[in-house]
N, C-alpha and C positions, 0 to 999 in steps of 0.2 A: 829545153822544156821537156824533154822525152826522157832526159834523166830522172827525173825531179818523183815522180810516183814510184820507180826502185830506190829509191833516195830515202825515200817519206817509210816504202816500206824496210827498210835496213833499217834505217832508227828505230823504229816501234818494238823490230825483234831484238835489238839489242839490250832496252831500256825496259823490256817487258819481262826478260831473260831472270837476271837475279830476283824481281818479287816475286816472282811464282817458284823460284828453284831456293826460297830464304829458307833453311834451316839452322838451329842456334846451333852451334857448334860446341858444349860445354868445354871440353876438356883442354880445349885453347883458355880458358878464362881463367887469371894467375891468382885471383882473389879469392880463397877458400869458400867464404859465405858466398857468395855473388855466383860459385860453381854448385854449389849444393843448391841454391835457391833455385838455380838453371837445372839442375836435374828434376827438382821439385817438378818443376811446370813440365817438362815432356815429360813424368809418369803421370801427371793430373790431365793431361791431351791426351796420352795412350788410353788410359782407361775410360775418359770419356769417347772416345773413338770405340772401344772395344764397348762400349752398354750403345752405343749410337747403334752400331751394328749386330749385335746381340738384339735390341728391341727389332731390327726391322725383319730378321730372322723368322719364316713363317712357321708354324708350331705343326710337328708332325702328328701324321695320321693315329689316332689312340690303337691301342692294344687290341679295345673289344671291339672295335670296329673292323678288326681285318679277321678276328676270331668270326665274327659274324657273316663276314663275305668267305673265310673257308668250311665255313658247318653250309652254305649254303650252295657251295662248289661241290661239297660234297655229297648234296642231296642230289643235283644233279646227275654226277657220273654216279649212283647207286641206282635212278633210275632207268640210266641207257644201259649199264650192265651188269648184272647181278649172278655174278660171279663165275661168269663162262669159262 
Protein backbone atom coordinates (compact mmCIF):
# COMPACT_ATOMS: atom_id res chain seq x y z
CA UNK A 1 0.00 0.00 0.00
CA UNK A 2 3.05 2.43 0.58
CA UNK A 3 3.82 1.87 -2.97
CA UNK A 4 0.73 2.56 -4.55
CA UNK A 5 0.85 6.91 -4.24
CA UNK A 6 4.68 6.65 -6.17
CA UNK A 7 2.80 4.40 -8.39
CA UNK A 8 -0.18 6.53 -9.08
CA UNK A 9 2.34 9.47 -9.23
CA UNK A 10 4.94 7.77 -11.98
CA UNK A 11 1.99 7.11 -14.23
CA UNK A 12 0.54 10.49 -14.31
CA UNK A 13 4.23 11.92 -15.36
CA UNK A 14 4.69 9.51 -17.74
CA UNK A 15 1.03 9.70 -19.49
CA UNK A 16 1.11 13.57 -19.10
CA UNK A 17 4.65 13.84 -20.71
CA UNK A 18 3.84 13.50 -24.60
CA UNK A 19 0.49 15.83 -24.51
CA UNK A 20 2.09 18.61 -23.24
CA UNK A 21 5.63 17.98 -25.13
CA UNK A 22 3.09 17.23 -28.85
CA UNK A 23 4.61 19.07 -31.54
CA UNK A 24 3.74 18.14 -35.24
CA UNK A 25 6.78 17.22 -36.58
CA UNK A 26 6.34 18.17 -40.46
CA UNK A 27 9.19 16.98 -42.27
CA UNK A 28 8.67 13.35 -41.13
CA UNK A 29 5.31 13.46 -43.25
CA UNK A 30 6.11 11.52 -46.74
CA UNK A 31 2.76 12.95 -48.41
CA UNK A 32 3.60 16.30 -50.20
CA UNK A 33 0.11 18.03 -49.65
CA UNK A 34 -0.46 16.63 -46.05
CA UNK A 35 3.52 18.30 -45.37
CA UNK A 36 2.71 21.77 -46.79
CA UNK A 37 -0.89 21.66 -45.17
CA UNK A 38 1.34 20.95 -41.90
CA UNK A 39 3.49 23.72 -42.55
CA UNK A 40 0.51 25.77 -43.24
CA UNK A 41 -0.86 25.39 -39.64
CA UNK A 42 2.47 26.16 -37.63
CA UNK A 43 2.91 29.44 -39.73
CA UNK A 44 -1.04 30.40 -39.04
CA UNK A 45 -0.12 29.40 -34.83
CA UNK A 46 3.26 31.35 -35.11
CA UNK A 47 1.65 34.36 -36.26
CA UNK A 48 -1.25 34.13 -34.24
CA UNK A 49 1.08 33.62 -31.26
CA UNK A 50 3.28 36.49 -32.45
CA UNK A 51 -0.28 39.32 -32.71
CA UNK A 52 -1.40 37.36 -29.23
CA UNK A 53 1.81 38.86 -28.00
CA UNK A 54 2.27 41.91 -29.85
CA UNK A 55 -1.50 42.86 -28.52
CA UNK A 56 -0.63 42.31 -24.92
CA UNK A 57 2.68 44.53 -25.41
CA UNK A 58 2.12 47.73 -23.34
CA UNK A 59 2.51 50.92 -25.67
CA UNK A 60 5.58 53.06 -24.75
CA UNK A 61 5.73 56.39 -23.20
CA UNK A 62 5.04 59.12 -26.27
CA UNK A 63 7.67 61.42 -27.53
CA UNK A 64 6.07 64.68 -26.20
CA UNK A 65 5.52 63.45 -23.01
CA UNK A 66 9.30 62.97 -22.07
CA UNK A 67 9.89 66.32 -24.13
CA UNK A 68 7.77 67.75 -21.48
CA UNK A 69 9.26 66.23 -18.35
CA UNK A 70 12.93 67.51 -19.96
CA UNK A 71 11.76 71.37 -20.72
CA UNK A 72 10.74 70.95 -17.11
CA UNK A 73 13.96 69.28 -15.75
CA UNK A 74 15.37 71.95 -17.13
CA UNK A 75 13.58 74.76 -15.53
CA UNK A 76 14.51 73.28 -12.52
CA UNK A 77 18.51 72.99 -12.68
CA UNK A 78 18.37 76.87 -14.58
CA UNK A 79 16.73 77.77 -11.39
CA UNK A 80 19.27 76.30 -8.67
CA UNK A 81 22.18 77.52 -11.12
CA UNK A 82 22.51 80.18 -13.25
CA UNK A 83 25.40 79.80 -14.71
CA UNK A 84 28.21 79.69 -11.89
Amino acid sequence: MKFLPPAMLLAALVTAGPAVAKVEQCRFINSKPEREACYERQARALDAKKAEAAAKQKPSAPLERMNAEDAALSRQLRSICRGC
